[in-house]
Each structure stands twice: as C-alpha cells, then as structure tokens.
N, C-alpha and C positions, 0 to 999 in steps of 0.2 A: 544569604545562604553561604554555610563555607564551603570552601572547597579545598580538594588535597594537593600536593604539591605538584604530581603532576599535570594536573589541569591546568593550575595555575603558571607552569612553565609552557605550558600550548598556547595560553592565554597570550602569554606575550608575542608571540606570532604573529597577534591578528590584531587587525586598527577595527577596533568597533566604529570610527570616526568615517571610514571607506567601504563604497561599493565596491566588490571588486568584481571584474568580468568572471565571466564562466572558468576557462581556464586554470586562471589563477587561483580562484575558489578551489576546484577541486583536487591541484597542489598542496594549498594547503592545510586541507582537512585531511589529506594521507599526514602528511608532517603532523598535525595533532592528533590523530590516532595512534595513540601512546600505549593503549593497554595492554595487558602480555596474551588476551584474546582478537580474533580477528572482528572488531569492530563493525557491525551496520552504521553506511554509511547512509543519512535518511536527509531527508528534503521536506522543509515545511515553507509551506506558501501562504499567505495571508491575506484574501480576498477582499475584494469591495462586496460581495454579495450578502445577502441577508437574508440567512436559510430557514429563517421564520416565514418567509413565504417560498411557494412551492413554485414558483415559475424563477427564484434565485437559488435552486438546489443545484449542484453540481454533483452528480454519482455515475461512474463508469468503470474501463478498466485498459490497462494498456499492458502489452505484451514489450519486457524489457529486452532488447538484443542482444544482450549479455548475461538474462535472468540475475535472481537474486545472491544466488550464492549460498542458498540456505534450503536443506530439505525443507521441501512442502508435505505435510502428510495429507490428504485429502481425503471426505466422510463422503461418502454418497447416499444419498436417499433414491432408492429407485423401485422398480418393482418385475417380475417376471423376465423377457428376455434381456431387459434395460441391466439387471444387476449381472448379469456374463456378460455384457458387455462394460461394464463399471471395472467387475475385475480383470479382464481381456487386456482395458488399455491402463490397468497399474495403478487402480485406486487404493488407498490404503484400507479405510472402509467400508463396506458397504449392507444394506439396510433397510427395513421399515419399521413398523408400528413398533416392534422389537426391542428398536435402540433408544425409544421416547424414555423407558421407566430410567435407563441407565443414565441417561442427562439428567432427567430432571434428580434422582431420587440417590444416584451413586454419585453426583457431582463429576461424570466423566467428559473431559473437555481434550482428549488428545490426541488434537486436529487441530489445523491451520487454518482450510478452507472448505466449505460446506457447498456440496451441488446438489439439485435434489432434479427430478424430471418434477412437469407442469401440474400430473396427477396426484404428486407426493408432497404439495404444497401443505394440502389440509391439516395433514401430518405433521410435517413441518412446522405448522402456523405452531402446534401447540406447546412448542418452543422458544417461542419468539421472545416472551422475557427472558431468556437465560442467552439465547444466540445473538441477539438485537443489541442489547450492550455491549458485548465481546463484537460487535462489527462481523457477525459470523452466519448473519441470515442471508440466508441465498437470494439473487436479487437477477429480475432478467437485462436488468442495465448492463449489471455487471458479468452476464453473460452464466452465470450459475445457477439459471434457471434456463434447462434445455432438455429438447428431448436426445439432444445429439451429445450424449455423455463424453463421449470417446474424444469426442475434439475438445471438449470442454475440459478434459484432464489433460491430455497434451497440451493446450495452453497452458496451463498453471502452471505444468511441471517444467515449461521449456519459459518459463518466468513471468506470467501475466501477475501484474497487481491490479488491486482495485485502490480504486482514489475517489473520497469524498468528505463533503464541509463534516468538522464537529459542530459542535457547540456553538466554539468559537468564530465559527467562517475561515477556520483554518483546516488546510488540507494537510495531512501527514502521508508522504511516498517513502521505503525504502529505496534506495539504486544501486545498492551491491555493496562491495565486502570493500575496505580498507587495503586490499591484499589485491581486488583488482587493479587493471593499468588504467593511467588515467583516460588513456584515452576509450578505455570500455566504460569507465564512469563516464566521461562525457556523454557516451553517445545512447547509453541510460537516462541520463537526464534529460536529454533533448529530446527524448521520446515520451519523457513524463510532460515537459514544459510544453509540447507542441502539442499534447494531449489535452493537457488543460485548457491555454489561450483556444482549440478547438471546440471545447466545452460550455466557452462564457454564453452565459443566460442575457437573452436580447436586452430583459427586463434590466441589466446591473449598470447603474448611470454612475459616472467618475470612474476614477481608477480599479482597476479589475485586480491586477496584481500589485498587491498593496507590497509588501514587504515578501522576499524569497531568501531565505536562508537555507543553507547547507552546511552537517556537523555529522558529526561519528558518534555514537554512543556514548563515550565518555567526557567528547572533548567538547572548546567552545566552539558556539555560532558564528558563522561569517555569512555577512549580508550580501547578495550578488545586488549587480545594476539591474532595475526592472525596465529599466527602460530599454536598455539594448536587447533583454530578451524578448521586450513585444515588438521588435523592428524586424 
C-alpha cells in the first residue's frame, strides 16, 4: 500500500521493532497526527478470543472521562411518555413505526448511536440488516436498550462508547481527538483497557490481549507492551 509523504515522515517516529508503554504511545501518536484535521485518535486490540462461539463474545460499553470529542447525534426509538422524555434529555431523534420506511426505503442513516425502549425492539428488529452492519443496533449490553432513555442519552453525550469483537477478534475504541492533552488521552484509555481486561470471557485460554496498538486517523500504528497493561 503506498502512502503519502506525510505519513511516511510520521512513520519514522515510530520503531515498529518496540513495545512502547502507555505514555510514550500516546506522545507519539499526537506527534503523528499530522493532518490539517483534528484527527480520532482510535485503539485497536487484538484478542485471543474466538467470537465464533458465544461464550468468547466480548460486547459492552464504557463511559470515556474525557468523552470523544465528537458530536454524537442520537435516534431514539420510543413510544408515548418515553419520547418527551427522549426529547427533554436532548435526543437528536426521536421515533417509531414512522421512521422504519425512511431507513430502510430513503437510505437515511444520520446518526451515530441508536436507543430504542424494550417495547420498541419489534420495531427495531426490522432493521436489523441495515443497523446490524453499521454496528448500529441497539443492544442491552451496551446499555441502548432501556427504558430509562434519559440516562441513556446522557451517557453517550457525556462520552460512553461501545466496544465489541468484529470479525476479526479485533476490538476497535475511539479515545478522543489528537487536540486533547495527553494526559486526557491517557486516562481515556485506561478506562477503555480496564474495560476490556474486565470483560474477558472465562472461556479464552492463552493470551487475551494479543496485540494493542494506538494510531490517529491518518497516521502509523504503534504497538503498546501488553504485558505491562495486564499487570
């Protein structure tokens, strides 16, 4: 894959050869975030688990200290008193049966994060190939299935993500913007990393946190020590 010049001057920053601690990481992923945008700084982890079986899923959600740095818009599925209360605590949308033609049939997708109440599932379900791909179906792990709407949006908006395996058995977190301090990104991460190591499945024999790197947007990857973060 090529890459353009300044990547490749970020590049040389970073020893693909070296773990480096926390810290130092996320020094120098501000230093590679070069672009003339304020860069997501994101976090991918790389599991021993094997999310073909359902007792190695890893799906939840954690509330960043520093939030993301990035408006959230949030859809709400609710119904009767539930939606004044949706728009009361500052939902961007809110909804029922109503809003099903407009996804599926007008391809409208803009939204971040999708809550729905327990009743509004049915609803919901018949979404599910279009939200389910986009990581966008509401889920009660991850806390976006409630009937307590209101808290559920003040979370997101005061920066909860959700974190869970793809494919791969890799986790992708955002942890904030290039433009925060580092030490707001540290302690971003620490809430991601202490989320996860919380998360492992009884069931995952060997190593849990296979590889954890941290990058910007544009720039390269740099591998942290896994081993200091599960000490």
């Amino acid at each position: 894959m090529k890459h353009g010049k300044k990547y490749n001057e970020a590049a040389k920053l970073v020893d693909r050869a070296t773990l480096y601690d926390t810290e130092e990481a996320i020094g120098l992923v501000k230093k590679t975030a070069t672009a003339k945008f304020d860069e997501t700084i994101e976090l991918h982890i790389r599991t021993g688990c094997d999310g073909r079986h359902a007792e190695q899923q890893i799906r939840g959600a954690v509330v960043l200290p520093h939030g993301t740095g990035k408006k959230v818009r949030i859809l709400v599925f609710a119904k009767g008193a539930k939606l004044d209360e949706a728009n009361a605590a500052g939902a961007d949308f809110v909804g029922g049966d109503e809003l099903v033609p407009k996804i599926q049939n007008e391809g409208w997708l803009d939204f971040d994060v999708v809550v729905a109440t327990p009743d509004m599932m049915g609803v919901v379900g018949r979404l599910g190939k279009i939200l389910g791909p986009k990581g966008l179906m509401p889920n009660p792990k991850a806390g976006t299935v409630t009937m307590d709407v209101a808290k559920a949006i003040e979370d997101i908006k005061a920066g909860k993500v959700e974190y869970r395996l793809d494919k791969t058995n890799i986790v992708h977190v955002p942890l904030g913007k290039a433009s925060f301090e580092q030490e707001q990104l540290k302690e971003n991460f620490r809430a991601v990393i202490d989320a996860i190591i919380k998360a492992k499945p009884s069931a995952v024999k060997g190593a849990y946190l296979k590889s954890v790197t941290i990058t910007s947007t544009m720039g390269p990857g740099i591998k942290l020590n896994t081993a200091k973060l599960m000490a």
